[in-house]
N, C-alpha and C positions, 0 to 999 in steps of 0.2 A: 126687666131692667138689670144690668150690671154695672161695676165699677170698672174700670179701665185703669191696671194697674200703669203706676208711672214709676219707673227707678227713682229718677232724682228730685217727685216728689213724696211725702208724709202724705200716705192714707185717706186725713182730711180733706186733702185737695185733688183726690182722683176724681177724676170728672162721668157724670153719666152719659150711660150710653143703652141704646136698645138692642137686640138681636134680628135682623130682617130677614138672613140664609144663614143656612148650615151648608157647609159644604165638606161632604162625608169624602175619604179617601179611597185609594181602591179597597181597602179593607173594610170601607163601610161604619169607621169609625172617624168621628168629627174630630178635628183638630183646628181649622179655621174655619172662623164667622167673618158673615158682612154685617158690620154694625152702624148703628145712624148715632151720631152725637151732634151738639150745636153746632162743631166745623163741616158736617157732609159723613159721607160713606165711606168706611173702610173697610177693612179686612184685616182681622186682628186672629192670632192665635189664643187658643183658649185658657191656657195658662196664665194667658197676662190678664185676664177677667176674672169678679168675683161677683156670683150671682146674688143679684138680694132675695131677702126672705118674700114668699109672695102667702097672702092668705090662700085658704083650700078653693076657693071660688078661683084665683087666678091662676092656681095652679093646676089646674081641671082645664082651662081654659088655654090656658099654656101649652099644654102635653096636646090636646086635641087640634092647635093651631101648626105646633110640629109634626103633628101625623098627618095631618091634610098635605103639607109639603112634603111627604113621604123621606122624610128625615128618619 
């Protein structure tokens, strides 16, 4: 799960969102996701995201789901 920074709003009211691709560059480094929120699917750059804390269970879980998609 991340937050979806907004400029013109306050922290509070940034909205969730999930991660569904990574989409690595020629160099093999990620700088845009496709992410699902309540409006649909976008493509957001990674700066504008801040990831939430995940227990060690979803974070195991996490890493293993980006490796399967050879992220």
């Amino acid at each position: 799960m991340v937050l979806i920074k907004e400029d013109h709003l306050p922290p509070g009211q940034w909205r969730l969102g999930q991660i569904l691709q990574v989409h690595p560059g020629a160099d093999e480094v990620v700088r845009v996701v496709t992410k699902k929120c309540a409006t649909g699917e976008v493509k957001r750059v990674i700066n504008k995201l801040c990831l939430l804390p995940l227990s060690s269970d979803q974070t195991t879980q996490y890493r293993h789901w980006i490796n399967k998609r050879h992220l």
